[in-house]
C-alpha positions in Angstrom: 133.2 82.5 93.5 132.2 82.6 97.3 128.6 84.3 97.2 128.2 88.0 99.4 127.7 87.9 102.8 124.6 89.7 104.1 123.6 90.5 107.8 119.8 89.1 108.0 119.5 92.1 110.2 119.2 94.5 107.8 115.9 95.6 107.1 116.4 98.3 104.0 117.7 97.8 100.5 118.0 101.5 98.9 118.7 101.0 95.0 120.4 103.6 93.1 120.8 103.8 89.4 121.8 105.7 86.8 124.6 108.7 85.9 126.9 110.0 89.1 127.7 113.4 87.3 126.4 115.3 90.8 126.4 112.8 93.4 129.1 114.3 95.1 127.5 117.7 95.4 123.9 115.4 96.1 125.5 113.1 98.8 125.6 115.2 101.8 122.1 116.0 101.7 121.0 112.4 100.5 123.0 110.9 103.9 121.4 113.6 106.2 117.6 113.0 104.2 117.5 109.5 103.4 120.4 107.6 104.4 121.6 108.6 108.1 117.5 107.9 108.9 116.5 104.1 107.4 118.9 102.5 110.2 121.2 99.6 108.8 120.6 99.2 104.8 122.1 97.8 102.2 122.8 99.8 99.2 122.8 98.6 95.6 123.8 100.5 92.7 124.0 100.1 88.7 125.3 102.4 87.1 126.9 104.2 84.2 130.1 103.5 83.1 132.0 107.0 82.6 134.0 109.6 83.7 132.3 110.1 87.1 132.7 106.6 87.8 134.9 107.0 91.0 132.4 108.6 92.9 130.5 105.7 93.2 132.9 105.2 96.2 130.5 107.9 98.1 127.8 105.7 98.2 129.4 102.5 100.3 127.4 100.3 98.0 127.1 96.6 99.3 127.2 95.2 95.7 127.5 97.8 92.4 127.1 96.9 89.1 129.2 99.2 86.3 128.4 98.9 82.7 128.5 101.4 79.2 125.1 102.3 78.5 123.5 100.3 75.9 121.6 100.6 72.9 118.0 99.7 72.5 115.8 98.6 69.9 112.9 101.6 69.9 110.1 100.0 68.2 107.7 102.3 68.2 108.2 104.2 71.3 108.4 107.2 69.9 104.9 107.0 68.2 103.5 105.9 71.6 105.1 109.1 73.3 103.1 111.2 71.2 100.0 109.3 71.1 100.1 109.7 74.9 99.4 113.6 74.3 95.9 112.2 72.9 95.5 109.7 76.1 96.0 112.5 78.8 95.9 115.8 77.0 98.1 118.5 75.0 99.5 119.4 78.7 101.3 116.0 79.3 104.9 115.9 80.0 107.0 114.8 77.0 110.2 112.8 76.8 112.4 115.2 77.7 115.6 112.4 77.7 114.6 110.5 74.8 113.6 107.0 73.9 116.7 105.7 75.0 118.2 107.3 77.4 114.5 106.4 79.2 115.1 102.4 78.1 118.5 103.0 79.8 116.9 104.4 82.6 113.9 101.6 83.1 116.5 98.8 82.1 119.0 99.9 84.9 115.7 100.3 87.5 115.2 96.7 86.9 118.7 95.6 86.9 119.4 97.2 90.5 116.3 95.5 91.3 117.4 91.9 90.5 120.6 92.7 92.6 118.2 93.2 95.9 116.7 90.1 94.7 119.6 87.9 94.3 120.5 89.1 97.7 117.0 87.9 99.2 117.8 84.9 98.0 121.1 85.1 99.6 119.6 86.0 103.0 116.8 84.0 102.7 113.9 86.6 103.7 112.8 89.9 102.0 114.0 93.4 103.1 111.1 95.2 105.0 111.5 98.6 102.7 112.9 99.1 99.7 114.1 102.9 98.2 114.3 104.4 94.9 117.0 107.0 95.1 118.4 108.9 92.1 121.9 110.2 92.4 121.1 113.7 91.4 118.8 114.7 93.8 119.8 117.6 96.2 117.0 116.5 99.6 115.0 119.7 101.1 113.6 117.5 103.2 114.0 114.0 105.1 112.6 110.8 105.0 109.9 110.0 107.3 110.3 107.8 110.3 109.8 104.0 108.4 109.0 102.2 111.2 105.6 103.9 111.5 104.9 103.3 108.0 103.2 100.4 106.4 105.2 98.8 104.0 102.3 97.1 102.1 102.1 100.7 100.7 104.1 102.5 98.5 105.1 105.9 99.2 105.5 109.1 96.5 106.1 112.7 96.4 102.9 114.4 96.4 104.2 116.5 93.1 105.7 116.0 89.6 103.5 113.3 88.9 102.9 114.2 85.3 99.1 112.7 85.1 100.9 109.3 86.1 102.8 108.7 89.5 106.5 111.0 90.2 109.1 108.8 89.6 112.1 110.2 90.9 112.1 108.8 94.3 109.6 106.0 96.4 109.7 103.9 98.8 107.1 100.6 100.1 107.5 97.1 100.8 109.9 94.8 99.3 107.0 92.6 97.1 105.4 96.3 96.4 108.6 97.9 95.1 109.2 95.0 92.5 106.0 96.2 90.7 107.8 99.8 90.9 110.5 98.2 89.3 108.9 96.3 86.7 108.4 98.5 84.0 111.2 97.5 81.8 109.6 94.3 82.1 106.3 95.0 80.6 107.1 97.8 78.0 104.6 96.5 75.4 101.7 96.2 77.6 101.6 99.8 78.2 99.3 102.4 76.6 101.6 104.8 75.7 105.5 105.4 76.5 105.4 107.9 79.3 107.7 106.9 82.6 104.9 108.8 85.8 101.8 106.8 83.1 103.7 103.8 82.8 104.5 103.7 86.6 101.0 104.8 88.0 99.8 101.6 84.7 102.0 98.9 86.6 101.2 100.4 90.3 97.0 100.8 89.9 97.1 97.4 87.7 98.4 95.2 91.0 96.0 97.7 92.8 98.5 98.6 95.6 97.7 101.5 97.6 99.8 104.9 96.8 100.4 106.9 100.1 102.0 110.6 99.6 105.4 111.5 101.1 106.3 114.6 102.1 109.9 114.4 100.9 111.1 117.6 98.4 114.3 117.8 96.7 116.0 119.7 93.6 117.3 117.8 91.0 121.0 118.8 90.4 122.5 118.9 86.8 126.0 118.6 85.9 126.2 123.0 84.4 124.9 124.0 88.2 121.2 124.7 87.7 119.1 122.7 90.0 115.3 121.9 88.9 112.9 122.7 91.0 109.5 120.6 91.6 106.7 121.0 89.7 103.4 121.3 91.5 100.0 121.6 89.7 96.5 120.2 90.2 95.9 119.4 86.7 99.3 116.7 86.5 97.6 114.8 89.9 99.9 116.6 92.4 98.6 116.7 95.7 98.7 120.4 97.1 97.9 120.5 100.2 
């Protein structure tokens, strides 16, 4: 099989995983926020395997990957989830998706990411930004400029962080944005199971710097209702 052609041009990789359910009520606003800004990207996906499947089309992905979701052995995940309430205090966010529907959701993270490594590999040189971009998410806001940003940072929402880091949507460096990536791959190091913990755990650990930015979005869900963002001091959320 003749391997994918990428232009060495290209300087962003945005990486989208998980369930389509709203992307096509999401895809407007993600083009206009995020998409119609980086310049020329290349856009990998992984992603369930279900009815919504042919939306997928929306995205123009240079290489998706479509699988069922799986089933993962919990451990003890679910005794870590609530031990976490003791770590950071009877206000922390709980698993609201379950143990595995967040395995699914780490294991797909990292399985988008190997695709924008196997196509670094292809190219032979890194991309200069990578983005996290969920399917869901209905953009209030747009992406900042990139090229006046450092990529040896990685850049977050300001809110929803949950006493960890908001892990909805980032973007940094290639070689910073693998350690965004990595959780899946270091599940039994962490102190408790708690995706904004776990990420701010993987992110602080390789000390790379966290800048804020000022991106906001809704989260759309499949009945209509679209979440809101949660801002408050005590959860690390910058308010300013």
């Amino acid at each position: 099989m003749n391997e994918q052609i990428y232009d060495n041009d290209v300087e962003v990789a945005v990486l989208v995983s998980g369930q389509l359910r709203t992307l096509d009520v999401c895809i407007e606003s993600i083009k206009a926020a995020v998409l119609d800004r980086v310049g020329k990207y290349d856009l990998f996906a992984h992603v369930n395997l279900d009815e919504n499947i042919g939306k997928l089309q929306l995205l123009n992905a240079k290489k998706a990957v479509v699988t069922p979701q799986p089933l993962f052995d919990p451990k003890n995940y679910v005794v870590n989830n609530l031990n976490i309430k003791d770590t950071f205090g009877p206000d922390t966010r709980p698993l609201h998706a379950g143990i595995q529907n967040t395995l699914c959701q780490l294991w797909r993270l990292s399985e988008t990411n190997k695709l924008k490594l196997e196509a670094e590999r292809i190219r032979g040189k890194q991309y200069k930004w990578v983005i996290r971009l969920r399917p869901d998410l209905l953009f209030l806001s747009c992406i900042e400029n990139i090229s006046t940003l450092n990529p040896n940072y990685i850049y977050l929402p300001k809110v929803c962080n949950f006493f960890g880091y908001n892990d909805s949507f980032g973007f940094g460096g290639s070689k910073v944005m693998d350690v965004y990536y990595s959780r899946y791959l270091n599940l039994d190091i962490f102190p408790g199971f708690h995706p904004e913990t776990m990420l701010k755990y993987v992110i602080d650990k390789s000390n790379i710097e966290v800048k804020r930015t000022d991106v906001t979005y809704l989260i759309q869900r499949k009945d209509g209702l679209q979440v809101g963002l949660i801002r408050e001091e005590r959860f690390g959320d910058v308010l300013e």
